[in-house]
C-alpha atoms as one frame of an Amber mdcrd trajectory, in Angstrom:
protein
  45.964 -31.374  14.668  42.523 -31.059  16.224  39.210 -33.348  15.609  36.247
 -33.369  16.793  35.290 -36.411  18.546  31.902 -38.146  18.221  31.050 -37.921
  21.590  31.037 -33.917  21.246  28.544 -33.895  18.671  24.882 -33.436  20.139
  22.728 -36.411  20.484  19.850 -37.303  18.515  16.319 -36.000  19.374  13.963
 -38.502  20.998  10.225 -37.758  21.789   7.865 -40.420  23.325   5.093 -42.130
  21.034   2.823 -41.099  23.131   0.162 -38.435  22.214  -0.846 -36.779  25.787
   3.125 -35.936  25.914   3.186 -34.844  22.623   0.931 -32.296  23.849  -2.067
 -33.748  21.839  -5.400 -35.327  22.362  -8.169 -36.844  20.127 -11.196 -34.793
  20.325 -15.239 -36.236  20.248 -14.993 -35.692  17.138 -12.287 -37.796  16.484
  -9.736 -35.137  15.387  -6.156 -34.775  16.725  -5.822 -31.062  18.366  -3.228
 -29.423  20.505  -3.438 -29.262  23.837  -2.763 -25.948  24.704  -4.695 -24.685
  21.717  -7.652 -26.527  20.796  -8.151 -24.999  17.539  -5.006 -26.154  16.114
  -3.784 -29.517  14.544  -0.364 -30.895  14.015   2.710 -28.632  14.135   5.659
 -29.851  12.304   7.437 -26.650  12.610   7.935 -27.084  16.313  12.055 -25.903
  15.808  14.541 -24.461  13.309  16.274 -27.880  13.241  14.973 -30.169  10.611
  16.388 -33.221  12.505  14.092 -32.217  15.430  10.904 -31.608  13.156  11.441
 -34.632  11.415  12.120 -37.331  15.151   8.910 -35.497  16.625   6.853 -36.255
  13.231   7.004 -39.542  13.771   6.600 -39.844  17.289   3.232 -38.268  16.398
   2.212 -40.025  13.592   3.550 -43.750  15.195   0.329 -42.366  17.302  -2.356
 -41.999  14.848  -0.809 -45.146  13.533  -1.798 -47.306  16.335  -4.831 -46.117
  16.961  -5.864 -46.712  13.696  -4.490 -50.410  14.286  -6.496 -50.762  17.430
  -9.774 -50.041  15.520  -9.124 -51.968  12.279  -8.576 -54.913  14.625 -11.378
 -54.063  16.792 -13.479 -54.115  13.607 -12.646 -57.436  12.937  -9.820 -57.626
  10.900  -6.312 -59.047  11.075  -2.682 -58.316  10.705  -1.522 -60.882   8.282
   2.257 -61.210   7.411   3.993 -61.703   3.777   4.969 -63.909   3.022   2.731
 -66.340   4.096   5.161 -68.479   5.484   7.074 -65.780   7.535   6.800 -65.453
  11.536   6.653 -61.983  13.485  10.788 -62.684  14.216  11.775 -63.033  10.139
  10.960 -59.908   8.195   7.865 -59.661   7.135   5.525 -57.242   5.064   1.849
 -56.563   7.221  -1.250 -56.466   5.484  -4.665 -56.132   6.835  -7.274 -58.593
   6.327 -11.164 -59.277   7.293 -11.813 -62.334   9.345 -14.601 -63.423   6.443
 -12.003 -63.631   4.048 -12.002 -67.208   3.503 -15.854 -67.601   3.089 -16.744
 -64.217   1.360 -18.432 -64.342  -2.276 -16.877 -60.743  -2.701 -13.632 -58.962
  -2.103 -12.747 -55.343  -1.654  -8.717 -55.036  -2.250  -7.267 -51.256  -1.511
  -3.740 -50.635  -3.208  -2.495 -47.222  -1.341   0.102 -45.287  -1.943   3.550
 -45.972  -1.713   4.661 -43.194   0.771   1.616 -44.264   3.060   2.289 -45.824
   6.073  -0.475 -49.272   6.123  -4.228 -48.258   6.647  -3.248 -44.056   6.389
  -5.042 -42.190   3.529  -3.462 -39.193   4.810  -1.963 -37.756   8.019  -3.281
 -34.484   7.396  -6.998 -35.552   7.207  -6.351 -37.197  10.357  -5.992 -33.605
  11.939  -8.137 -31.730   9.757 -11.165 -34.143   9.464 -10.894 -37.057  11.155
  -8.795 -40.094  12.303 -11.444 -42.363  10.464 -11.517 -40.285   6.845  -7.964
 -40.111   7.188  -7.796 -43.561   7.181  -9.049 -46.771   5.672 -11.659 -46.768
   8.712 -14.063 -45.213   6.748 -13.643 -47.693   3.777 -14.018 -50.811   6.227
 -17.399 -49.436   7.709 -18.621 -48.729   4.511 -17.962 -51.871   3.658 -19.307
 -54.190   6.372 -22.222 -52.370   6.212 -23.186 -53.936   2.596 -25.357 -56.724
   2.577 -23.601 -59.011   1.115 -20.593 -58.412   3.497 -17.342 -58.312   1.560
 -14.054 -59.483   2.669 -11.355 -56.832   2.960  -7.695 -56.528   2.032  -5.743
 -53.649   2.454  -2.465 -54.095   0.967   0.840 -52.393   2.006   3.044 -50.693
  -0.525   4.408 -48.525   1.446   6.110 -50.090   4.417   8.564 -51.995   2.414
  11.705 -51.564   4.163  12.516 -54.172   6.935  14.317 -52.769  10.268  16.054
 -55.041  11.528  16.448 -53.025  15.014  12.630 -52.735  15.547  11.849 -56.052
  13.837   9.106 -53.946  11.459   8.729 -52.695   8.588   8.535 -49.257   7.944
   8.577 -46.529   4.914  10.990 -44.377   3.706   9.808 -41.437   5.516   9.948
 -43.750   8.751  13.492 -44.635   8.218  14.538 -41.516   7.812  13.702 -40.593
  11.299  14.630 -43.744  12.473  17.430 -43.650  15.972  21.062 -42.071  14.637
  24.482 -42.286  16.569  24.008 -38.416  16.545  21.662 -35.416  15.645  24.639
 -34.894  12.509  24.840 -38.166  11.148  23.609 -39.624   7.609  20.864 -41.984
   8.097  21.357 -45.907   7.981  22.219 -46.650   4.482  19.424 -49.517   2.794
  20.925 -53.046   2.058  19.203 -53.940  -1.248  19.245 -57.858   0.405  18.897
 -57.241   4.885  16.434 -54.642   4.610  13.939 -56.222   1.993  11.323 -58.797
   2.015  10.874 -61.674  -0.465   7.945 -60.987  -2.486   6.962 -57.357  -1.330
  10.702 -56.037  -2.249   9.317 -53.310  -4.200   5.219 -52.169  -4.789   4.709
 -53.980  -8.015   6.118 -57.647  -6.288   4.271 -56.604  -3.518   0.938 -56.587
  -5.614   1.341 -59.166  -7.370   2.121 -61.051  -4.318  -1.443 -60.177  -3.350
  -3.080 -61.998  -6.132  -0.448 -64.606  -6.888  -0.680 -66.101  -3.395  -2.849
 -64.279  -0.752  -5.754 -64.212  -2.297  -5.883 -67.570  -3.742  -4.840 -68.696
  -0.643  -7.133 -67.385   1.389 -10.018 -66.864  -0.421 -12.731 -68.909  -2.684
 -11.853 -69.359  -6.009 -14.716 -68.022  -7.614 -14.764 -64.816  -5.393 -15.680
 -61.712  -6.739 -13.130 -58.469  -6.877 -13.436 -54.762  -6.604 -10.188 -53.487
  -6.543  -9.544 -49.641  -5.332  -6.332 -48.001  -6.263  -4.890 -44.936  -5.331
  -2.480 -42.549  -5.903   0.835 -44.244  -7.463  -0.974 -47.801  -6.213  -3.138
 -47.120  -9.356  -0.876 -48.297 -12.003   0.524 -50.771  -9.678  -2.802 -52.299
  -9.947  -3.346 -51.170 -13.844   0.052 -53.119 -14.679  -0.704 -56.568 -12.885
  -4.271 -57.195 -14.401  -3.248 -55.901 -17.798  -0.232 -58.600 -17.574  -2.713
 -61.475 -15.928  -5.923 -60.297 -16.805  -6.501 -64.457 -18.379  -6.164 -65.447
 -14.674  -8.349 -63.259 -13.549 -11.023 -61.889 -15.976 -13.696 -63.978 -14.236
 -12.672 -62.614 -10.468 -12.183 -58.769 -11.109 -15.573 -57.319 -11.864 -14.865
 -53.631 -10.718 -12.055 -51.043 -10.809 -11.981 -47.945  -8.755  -8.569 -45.357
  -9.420  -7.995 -42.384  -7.701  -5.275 -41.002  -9.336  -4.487 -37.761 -11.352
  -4.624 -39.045 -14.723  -6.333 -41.703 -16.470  -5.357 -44.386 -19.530  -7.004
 -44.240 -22.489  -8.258 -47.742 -23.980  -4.998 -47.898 -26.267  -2.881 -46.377
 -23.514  -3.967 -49.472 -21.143  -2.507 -51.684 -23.656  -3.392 -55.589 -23.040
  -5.105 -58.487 -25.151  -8.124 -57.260 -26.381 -10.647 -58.767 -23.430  -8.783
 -56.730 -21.034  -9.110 -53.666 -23.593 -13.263 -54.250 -23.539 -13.098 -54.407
 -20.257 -11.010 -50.946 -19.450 -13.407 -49.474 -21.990 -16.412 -50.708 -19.819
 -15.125 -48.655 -16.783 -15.406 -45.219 -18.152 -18.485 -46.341 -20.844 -21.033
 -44.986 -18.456 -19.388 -41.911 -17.542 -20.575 -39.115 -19.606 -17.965 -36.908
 -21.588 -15.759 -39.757 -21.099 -16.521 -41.674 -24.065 -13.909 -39.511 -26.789
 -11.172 -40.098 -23.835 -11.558 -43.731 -23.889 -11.558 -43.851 -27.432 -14.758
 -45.586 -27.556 -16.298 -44.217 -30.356 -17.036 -41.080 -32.519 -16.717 -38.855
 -28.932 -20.745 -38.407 -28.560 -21.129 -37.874 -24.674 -22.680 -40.914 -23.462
 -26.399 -40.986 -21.976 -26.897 -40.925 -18.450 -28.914 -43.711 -17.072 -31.865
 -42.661 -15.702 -32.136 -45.928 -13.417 -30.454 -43.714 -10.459 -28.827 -47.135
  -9.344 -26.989 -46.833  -6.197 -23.363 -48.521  -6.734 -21.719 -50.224  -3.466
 -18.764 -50.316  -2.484
């Protein structure tokens, strides 16, 4: 009989993380563009082999990645593990925090989205706009330019999968491009226990890791919260405080969702307080007030203060 060997099936596609021989550049306006044709961004399409498009889309986007590291730590922030306890050899989850943390009266926490690699709002903006609005970047100078100078967490529920080759974690969409023995075969199959981390091993642990142990760990205890959440981060972030909103009724004093749907105040669910307080959020929204089932539906009166709300 005949078979086909391994060594006669083609090898897997490399391309260097390395923008310049990507044939890309970062313009002065802080947009990624081709090379060879300025007026373009990204091309994922660069072949008829998906294997191909897939090995060279993250080659490019391990790019934007780190230089949207190199600017979140130039702006004074940190790459902290999870857990706690963990070292950069053990698997680990990273999370960025603000060197104020521990002294800060307030707190800004952003809960992405779970396909997001950590700090990305989008790769797409990153082309199309800008490195910095495709990013958290934009949040983080917003926010140090407040008076009152916030500390800054921006959690990770997307890189949840531990590599044990790279010693990193990564997402889903990063594992799938991660090194094969060929351009044919199957990806690396997950191990539920090798490839997880304790207390991030899905995005719900992973937030409520946040505010079970980072944040009264390294913050004050009687800091104040604004929590952002976006995309499926949203009722991540809904969930927790609904289930511990006792613990932390007197820290959370704002939340902001970006999401395409909202809860009504008996969808929320939770003990009454937390019910008031979801009701709160959308009170001084007008047209809103029906939605939240707040009352007899009469749109609610704008407030003619014009008060400018910070981030």
């Amino acid at each position: 009989m005949f078979r086909l060997h391994e060594s006669a099936l083609p090898a897997d596609f490399y391309f260097p993380a390395d923008l310049e021989k990507l044939g890309y550049y970062i313009t002065d306006e802080d947009r990624v563009r081709s090379i060879k044709h300025p007026d373009q961004d990204f091309n994922f399409f660069i072949s008829k082999n998906e294997r191909m498009n897939v090995v060279h889309r993250e080659a490019f986007n391990t790019c934007v990645r780190r230089n949207i590291q190199s600017r979140l730590l130039s702006a004074n922030l940190n790459l902290t593990l999870l857990p706690l306890s963990t070292t950069p050899a053990n698997p680990h989850i990273p999370i960025y925090t603000s060197n104020n943390i521990s002294t800060c009266s307030r707190l800004i926490l952003y809960v992405g989205e779970s396909w997001q690699d950590l700090g990305v709002l989008a790769y797409r903006t990153t082309t199309n706009e800008s490195i910095a609005s495709g990013s958290v970047l934009d949040l983080v100078r917003n926010a140090q330019e407040c008076p009152d100078n916030p500390g800054i967490i921006i959690a990770n529920t997307g890189q949840l999968l531990w590599y044990r080759g790279g010693r990193c974690a990564v997402t889903q969409k990063t594992w799938a491009a991660l090194p094969r023995q060929t351009a044919v075969s199957p990806q690396m199959e997950i191990d539920e226990v090798k490839n997880r981390v304790p207390g991030s091993k899905d995005a719900r642990e992973h937030v409520a890791y946040i505010f079970d142990e980072v944040i009264p760990k390294m913050a004050t205890e009687n800091v104040k919260i604004d929590v952002i959440g976006m995309g499926d981060g949203a009722p991540e972030v809904v969930g927790y405080l609904r289930a511990k909103w006792e613990r932390w009724e007197k820290n959370v004093q704002a939340v902001a969702l970006g999401t395409g749907f909202v809860w009504t105040v008996d969808e929320v669910g939770g003990d009454s307080r937390f019910r008031a307080f979801w009701g709160d959020l959308v009170n001084d929204v007008p047209g809103y007030r029906e939605l939240a089932n707040l009352g007899d539906g009469a749109p609610v009166e704008e407030d003619e203060t014009d008060e400018k709300i910070e981030i």
